[in-house]
C-alpha positions as CSV (number, residue, x, y, z in Angstrom):
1,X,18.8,7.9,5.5
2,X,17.7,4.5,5.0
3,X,15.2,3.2,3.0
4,X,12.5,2.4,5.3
5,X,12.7,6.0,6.3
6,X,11.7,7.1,2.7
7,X,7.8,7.1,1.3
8,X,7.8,5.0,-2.0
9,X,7.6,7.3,-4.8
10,X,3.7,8.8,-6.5
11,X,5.4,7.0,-10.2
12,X,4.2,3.7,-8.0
13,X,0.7,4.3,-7.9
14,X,-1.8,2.8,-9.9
15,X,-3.3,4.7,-12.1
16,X,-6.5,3.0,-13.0
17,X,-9.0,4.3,-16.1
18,X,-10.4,6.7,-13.9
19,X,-7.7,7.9,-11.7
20,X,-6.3,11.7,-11.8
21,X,-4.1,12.3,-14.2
22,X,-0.9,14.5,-12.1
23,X,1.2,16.8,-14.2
24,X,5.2,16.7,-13.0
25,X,4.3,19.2,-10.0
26,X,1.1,17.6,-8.9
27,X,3.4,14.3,-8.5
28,X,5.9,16.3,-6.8
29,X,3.9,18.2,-4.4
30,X,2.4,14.8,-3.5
31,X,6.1,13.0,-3.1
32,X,6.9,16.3,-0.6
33,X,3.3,15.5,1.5
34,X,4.4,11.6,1.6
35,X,7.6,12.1,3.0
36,X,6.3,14.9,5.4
37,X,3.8,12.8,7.0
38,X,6.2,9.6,7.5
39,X,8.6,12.0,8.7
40,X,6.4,13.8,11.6
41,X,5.0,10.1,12.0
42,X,8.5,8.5,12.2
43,X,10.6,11.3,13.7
44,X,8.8,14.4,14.9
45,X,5.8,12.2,16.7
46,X,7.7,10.2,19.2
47,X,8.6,14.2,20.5
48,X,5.0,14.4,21.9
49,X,5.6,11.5,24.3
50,X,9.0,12.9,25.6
51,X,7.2,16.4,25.9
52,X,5.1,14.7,27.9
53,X,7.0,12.6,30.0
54,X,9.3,15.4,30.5
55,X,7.7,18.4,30.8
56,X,3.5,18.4,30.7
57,X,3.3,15.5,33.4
58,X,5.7,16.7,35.7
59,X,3.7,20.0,35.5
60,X,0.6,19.0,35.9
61,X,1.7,16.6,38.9
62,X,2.6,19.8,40.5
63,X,0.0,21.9,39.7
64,X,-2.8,19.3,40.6
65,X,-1.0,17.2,42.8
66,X,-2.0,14.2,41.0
67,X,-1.8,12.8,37.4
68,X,-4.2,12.9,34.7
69,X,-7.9,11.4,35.1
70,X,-8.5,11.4,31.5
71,X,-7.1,12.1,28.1
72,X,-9.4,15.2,27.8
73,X,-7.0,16.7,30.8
74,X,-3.9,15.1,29.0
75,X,-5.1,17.2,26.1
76,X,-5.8,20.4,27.8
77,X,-2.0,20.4,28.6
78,X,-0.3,19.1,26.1
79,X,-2.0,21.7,24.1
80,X,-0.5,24.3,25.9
81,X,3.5,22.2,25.2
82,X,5.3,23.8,21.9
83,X,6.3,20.9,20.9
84,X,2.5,19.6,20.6
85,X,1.9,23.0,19.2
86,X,4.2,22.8,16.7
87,X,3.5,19.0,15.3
88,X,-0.4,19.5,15.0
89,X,0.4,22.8,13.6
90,X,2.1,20.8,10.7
91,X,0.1,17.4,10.7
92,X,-3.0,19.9,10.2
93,X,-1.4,21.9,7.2
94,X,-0.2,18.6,5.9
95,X,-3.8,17.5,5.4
96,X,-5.3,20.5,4.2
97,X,-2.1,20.7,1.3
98,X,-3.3,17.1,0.5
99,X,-6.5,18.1,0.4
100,X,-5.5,21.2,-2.0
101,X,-3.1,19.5,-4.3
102,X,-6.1,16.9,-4.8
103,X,-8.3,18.9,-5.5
104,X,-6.9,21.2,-7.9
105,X,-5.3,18.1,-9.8
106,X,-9.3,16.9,-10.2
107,X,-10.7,20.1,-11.3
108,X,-8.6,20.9,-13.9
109,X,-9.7,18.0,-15.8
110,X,-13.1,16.9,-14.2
111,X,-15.0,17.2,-17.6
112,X,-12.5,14.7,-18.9
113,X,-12.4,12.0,-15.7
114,X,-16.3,12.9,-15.6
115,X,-17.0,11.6,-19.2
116,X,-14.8,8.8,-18.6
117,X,-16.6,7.5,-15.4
118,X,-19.9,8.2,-17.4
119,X,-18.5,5.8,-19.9
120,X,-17.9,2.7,-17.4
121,X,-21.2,3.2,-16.1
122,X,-23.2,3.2,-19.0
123,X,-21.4,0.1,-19.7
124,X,-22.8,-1.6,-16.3
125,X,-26.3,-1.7,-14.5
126,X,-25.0,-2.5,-11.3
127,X,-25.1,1.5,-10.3
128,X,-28.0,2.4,-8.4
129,X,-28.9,6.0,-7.4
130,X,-31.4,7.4,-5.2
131,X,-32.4,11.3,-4.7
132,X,-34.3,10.7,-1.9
133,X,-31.6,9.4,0.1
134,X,-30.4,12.3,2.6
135,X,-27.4,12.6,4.1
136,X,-27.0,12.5,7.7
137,X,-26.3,15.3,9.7
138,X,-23.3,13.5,11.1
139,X,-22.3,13.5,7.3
140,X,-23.4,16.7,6.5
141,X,-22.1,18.8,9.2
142,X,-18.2,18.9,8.3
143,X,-15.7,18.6,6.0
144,X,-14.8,15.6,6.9
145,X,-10.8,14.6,7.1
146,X,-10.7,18.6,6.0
147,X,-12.1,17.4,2.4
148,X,-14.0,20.4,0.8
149,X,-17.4,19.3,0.7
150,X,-16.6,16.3,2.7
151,X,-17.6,12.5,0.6
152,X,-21.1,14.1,-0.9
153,X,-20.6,17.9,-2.4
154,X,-20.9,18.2,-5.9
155,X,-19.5,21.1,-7.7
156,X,-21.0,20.3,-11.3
157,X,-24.2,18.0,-12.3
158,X,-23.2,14.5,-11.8
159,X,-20.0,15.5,-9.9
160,X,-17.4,12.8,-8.4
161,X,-14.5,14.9,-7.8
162,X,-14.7,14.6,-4.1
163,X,-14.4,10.6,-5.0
164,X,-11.5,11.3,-7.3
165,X,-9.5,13.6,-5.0
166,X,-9.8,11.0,-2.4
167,X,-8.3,8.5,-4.4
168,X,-5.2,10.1,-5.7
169,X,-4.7,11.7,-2.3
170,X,-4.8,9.3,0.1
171,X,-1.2,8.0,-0.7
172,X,0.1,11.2,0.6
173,X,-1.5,10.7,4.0
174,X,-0.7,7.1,4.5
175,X,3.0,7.7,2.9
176,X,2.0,5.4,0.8
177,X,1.9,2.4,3.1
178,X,-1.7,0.9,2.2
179,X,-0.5,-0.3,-1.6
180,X,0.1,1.0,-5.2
181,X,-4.3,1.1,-5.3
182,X,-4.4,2.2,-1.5
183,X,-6.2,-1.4,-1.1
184,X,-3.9,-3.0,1.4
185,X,-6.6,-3.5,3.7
186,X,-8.7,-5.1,2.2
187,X,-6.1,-7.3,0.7
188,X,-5.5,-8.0,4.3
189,X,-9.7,-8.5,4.3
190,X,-8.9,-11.0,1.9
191,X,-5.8,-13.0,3.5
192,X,-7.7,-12.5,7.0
193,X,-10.7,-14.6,6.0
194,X,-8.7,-17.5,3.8
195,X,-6.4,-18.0,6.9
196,X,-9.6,-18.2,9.1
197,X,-12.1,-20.1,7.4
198,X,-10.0,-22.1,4.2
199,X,-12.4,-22.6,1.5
200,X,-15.0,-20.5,2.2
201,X,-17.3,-19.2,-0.3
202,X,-19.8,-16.4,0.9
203,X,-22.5,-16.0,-1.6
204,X,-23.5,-12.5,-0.4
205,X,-21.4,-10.0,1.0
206,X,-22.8,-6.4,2.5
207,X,-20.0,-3.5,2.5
208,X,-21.3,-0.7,4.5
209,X,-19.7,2.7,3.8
210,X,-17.7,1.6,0.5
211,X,-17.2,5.4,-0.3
212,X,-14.6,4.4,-3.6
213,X,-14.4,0.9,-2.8
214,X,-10.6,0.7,-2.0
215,X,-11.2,-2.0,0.5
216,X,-13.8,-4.0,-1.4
217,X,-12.7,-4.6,-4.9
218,X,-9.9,-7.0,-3.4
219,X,-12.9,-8.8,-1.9
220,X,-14.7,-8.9,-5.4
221,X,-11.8,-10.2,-7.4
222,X,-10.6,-12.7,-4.4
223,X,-14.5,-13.8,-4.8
224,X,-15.8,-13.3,-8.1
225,X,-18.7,-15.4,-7.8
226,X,-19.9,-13.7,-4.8
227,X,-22.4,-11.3,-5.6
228,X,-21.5,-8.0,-3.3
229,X,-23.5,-4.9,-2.4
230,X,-22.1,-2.0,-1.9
231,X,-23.4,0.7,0.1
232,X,-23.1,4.8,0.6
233,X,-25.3,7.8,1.5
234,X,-22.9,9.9,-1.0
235,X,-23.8,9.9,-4.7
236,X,-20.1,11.2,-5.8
237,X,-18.4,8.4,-4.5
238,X,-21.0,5.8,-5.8
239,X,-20.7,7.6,-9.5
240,X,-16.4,7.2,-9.3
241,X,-16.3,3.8,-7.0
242,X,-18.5,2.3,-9.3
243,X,-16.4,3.0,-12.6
244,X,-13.2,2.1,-10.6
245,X,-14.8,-1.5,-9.6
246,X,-15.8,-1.1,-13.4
247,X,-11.6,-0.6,-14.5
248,X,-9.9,-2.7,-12.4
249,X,-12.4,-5.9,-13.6
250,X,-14.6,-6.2,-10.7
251,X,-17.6,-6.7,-11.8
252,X,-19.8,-8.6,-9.1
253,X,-20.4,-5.4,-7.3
254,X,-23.4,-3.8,-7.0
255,X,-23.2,-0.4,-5.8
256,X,-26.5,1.5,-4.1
257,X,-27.0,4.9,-2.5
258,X,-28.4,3.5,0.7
259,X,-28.2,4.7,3.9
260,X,-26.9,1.6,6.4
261,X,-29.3,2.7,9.9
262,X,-32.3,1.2,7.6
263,X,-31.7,-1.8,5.2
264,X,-35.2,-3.0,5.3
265,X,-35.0,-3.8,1.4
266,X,-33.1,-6.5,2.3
267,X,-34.6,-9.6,4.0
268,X,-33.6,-11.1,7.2
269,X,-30.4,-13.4,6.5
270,X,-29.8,-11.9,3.3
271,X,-26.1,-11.7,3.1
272,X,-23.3,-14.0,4.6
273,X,-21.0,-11.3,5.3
274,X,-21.7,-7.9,6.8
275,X,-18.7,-5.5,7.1
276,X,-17.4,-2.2,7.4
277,X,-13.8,-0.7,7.1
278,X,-12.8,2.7,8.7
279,X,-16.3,3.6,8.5
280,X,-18.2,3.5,11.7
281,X,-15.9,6.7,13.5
282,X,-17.9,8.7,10.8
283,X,-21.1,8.1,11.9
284,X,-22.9,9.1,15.0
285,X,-23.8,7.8,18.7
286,X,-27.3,7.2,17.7
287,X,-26.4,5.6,14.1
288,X,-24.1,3.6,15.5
289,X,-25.8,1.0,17.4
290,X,-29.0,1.1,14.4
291,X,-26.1,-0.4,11.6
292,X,-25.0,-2.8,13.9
293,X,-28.8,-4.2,14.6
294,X,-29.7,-3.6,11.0
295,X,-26.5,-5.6,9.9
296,X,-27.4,-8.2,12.5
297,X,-30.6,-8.6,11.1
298,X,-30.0,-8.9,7.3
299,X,-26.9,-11.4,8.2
300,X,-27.2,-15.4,7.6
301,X,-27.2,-17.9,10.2
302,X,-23.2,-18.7,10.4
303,X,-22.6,-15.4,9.1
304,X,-19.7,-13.1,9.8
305,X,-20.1,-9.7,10.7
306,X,-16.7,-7.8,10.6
307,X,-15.6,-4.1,11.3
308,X,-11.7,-3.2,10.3
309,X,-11.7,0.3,12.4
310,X,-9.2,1.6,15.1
311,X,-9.1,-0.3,19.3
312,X,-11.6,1.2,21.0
313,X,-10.2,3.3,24.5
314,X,-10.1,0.6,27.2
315,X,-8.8,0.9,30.7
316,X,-5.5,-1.3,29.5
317,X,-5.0,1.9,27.1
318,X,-2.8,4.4,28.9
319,X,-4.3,7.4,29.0
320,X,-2.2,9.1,26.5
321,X,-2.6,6.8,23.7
322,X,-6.0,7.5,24.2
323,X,-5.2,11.3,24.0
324,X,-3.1,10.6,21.1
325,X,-5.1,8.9,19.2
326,X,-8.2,11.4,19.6
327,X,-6.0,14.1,17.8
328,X,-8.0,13.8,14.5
329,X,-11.1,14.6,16.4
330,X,-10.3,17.9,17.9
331,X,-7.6,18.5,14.6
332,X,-8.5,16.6,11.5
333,X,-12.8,17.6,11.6
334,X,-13.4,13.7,12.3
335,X,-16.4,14.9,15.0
336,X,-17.5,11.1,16.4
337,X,-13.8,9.7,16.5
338,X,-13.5,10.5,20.3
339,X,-16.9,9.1,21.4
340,X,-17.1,6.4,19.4
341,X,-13.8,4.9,20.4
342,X,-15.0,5.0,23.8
343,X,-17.9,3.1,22.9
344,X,-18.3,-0.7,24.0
345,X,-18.7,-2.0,20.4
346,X,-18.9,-5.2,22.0
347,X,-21.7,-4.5,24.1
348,X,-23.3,-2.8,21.3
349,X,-23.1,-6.3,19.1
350,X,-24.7,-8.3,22.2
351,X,-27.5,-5.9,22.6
352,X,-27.9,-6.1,18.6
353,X,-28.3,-10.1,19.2
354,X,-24.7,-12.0,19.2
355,X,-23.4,-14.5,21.0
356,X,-20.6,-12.5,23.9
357,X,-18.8,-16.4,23.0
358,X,-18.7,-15.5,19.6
359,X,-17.3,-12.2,19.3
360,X,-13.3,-11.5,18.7
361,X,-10.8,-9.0,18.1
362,X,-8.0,-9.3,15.8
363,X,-4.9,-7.3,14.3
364,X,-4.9,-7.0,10.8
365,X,-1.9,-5.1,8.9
366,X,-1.9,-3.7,5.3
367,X,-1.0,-6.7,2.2
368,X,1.4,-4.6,-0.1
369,X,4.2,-5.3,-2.1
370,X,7.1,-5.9,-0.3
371,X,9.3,-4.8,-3.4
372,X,8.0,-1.3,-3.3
373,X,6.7,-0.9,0.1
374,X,9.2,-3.0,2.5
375,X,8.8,-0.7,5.5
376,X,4.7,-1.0,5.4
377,X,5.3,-4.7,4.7
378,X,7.7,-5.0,8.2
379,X,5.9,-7.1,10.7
380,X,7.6,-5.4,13.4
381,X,5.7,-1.7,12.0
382,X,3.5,-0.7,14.6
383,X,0.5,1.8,13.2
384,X,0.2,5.2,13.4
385,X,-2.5,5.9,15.3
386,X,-4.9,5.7,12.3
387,X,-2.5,6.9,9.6
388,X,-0.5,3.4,9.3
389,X,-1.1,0.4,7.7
390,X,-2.3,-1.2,10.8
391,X,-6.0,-1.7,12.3
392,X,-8.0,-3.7,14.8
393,X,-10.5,-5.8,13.8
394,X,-13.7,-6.2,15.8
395,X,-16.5,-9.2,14.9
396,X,-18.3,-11.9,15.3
397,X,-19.9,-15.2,13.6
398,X,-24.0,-15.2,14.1
């Protein structure tokens, strides 16, 4: 087995102030989920396509006498192939052992990461909570990514262990290919916008959806004299992102429960940069579209508005990449992944107000070090389908 083929190891995570502390079978059961999923990603996965070439098409060909007119039909067969059968089978359990592992390594000492987080906060007044916020039904109505709860249950007063679990977990599920603090992208935020604009010094910054703030403490310390808000509808991850900005010395962020389809506290123009990062397959149809106009609204003249997400499903997508990719909406209780991949996000920023001329797409891969993650850091590493350290970028300067 070669390297590349191996997850690097749970001993390599960074284990911040606030971060889990794993006993020797916690670690282990983690080391087991890491390998698994870079395993069914690496070796099992590429069986799907064969199963289809093979087998489902050729099937279906006969059956219909034609091919496929959509993924949705792709699906239907392909969940009737064993070899599909089998690989969601596991790629579901994998997640909801992540998910378990997680969780029980939190609780057992949530008093103690609880009065911890407490601590850094006190310390700081850039935490600001609001009751009245709700969450959203398309928040609300499932345990998102199969975490109990989803971002915003609370099983004590106070509670963040929905916030912890995701951040000790999510090496398992991304084998470890987003960095020893899971931040890769937004190290890759940070390398992105020093290759494109040299010397650029944005004096506000809006991050939309920062649940922990993996992807915007990079941001923070690569700018530390850019004053940042953070925004989520979810009090547990604003309690634990906070104190983890708090840890790992970023301290220009401000972080607000807030929810993004109405930012009428802040003027128009307000911030330089308005972004989001794996965030906006977790809303809704009808949120969608009102972040995009509110974010158009409260961005500068020159501004950059910039969403790190997935490609959305064009006609140059074969069909079964499209049906591949939608697996963690029918599998993995991500409801709006389908539909808003099939969304024109480009139309959607035009009809908010920008300029077609001005909007672009880019490929932006995970910043990790090459010394403990070499396979992540390969530029010839293609994503996997959501799970790698590889997005699409979509944006556009106002």
């Amino acid at each position: 087995m070669k390297r590349e083929d191996i997850a690097p190891p749970y001993t390599a995570v960074t284990q911040h102030e606030v971060f889990p502390q794993p006993k020797h079978d916690e670690v282990a059961r983690f080391n087991f989920l890491a390998n698994f999923n870079r395993f069914m990603a690496t070796a099992l996965g590429p069986g799907n396509k064969r199963a289809y070439d093979n087998r489902v098409l050729p099937k279906f060909i006969t059956e219909h006498g034609r091919e496929p007119q959509d993924r949705f039909e792709i699906r239907k067969a392909m969940n009737q192939d064993p070899w599909h059968q089998l690989w969601s089978a596991l790629k579901r359990n994998s997640m909801e052992m992540r998910q378990q592992n997680g969780r029980a390594l939190v609780l057992r000492q949530i008093d103690k990461l609880k009065a911890k987080t407490e601590e850094l906060n006190r310390e700081s007044d850039r935490l600001e909570l609001d009751s009245s916020v709700r969450i959203p039904r398309y928040q609300a109505a499932v345990d998102i990514h199969c975490m109990p709860g989803s971002y915003h249950g609370e099983e004590v007063k106070n509670d963040i262990s929905a916030a912890a679990n995701y951040d000790c977990g999510i090496f398992a599920t991304t084998a470890g290919g987003i960095g020893a603090l899971s931040d890769g992208g937004g190290q890759a935020l940070v390398k992105w916008i020093h290759q494109q604009r040299p010397g650029w010094m944005p004096k506000r910054i809006l991050d939309i959806g920062v649940t922990v703030g993996h992807n915007i403490v990079p941001l923070a310390l690569a700018f530390p004299d850019t004053e940042i808000v953070a925004i989520d509808v979810a009090a547990p991850v604003l309690r634990y992102g906070h104190a983890r900005a708090q840890a790992l010395g970023a301290k220009n962020i401000r972080f607000i429960q807030s929810n993004a389809e109405d930012l009428s506290r802040w003027a128009d123009g307000y911030f330089d940069w308005v972004q989001t990062t794996m965030f906006l397959h977790e809303t809704s149809g009808t949120a969608l579209p009102k972040i995009i106009n509110e974010g158009y609204r409260v961005l500068s003249d020159g501004g950059l508005m910039f969403h790190l997400e997935q490609p959305a499903y064009t006609d140059a997508m074969p069909l079964y990449e499209q049906f591949i990719r939608d697996w963690d909406a029918f599998n993995n209780n991500e409801p709006f992944w389908s539909s808003m991949h099939a969304i024109d996000l480009y139309a959607v920023m035009v009809g908010a107000g920008f300029d077609r001329e001005k909007l672009f797409e880019a490929h932006v891969k995970a910043v990790v070090d090459r010394s403990v993650f070499p396979a992540t850091a390969d530029e010839g590493e293609t994503e996997d389908h959501g799970r790698a350290a590889a997005w699409h970028a979509f944006g556009a300067w106002k």
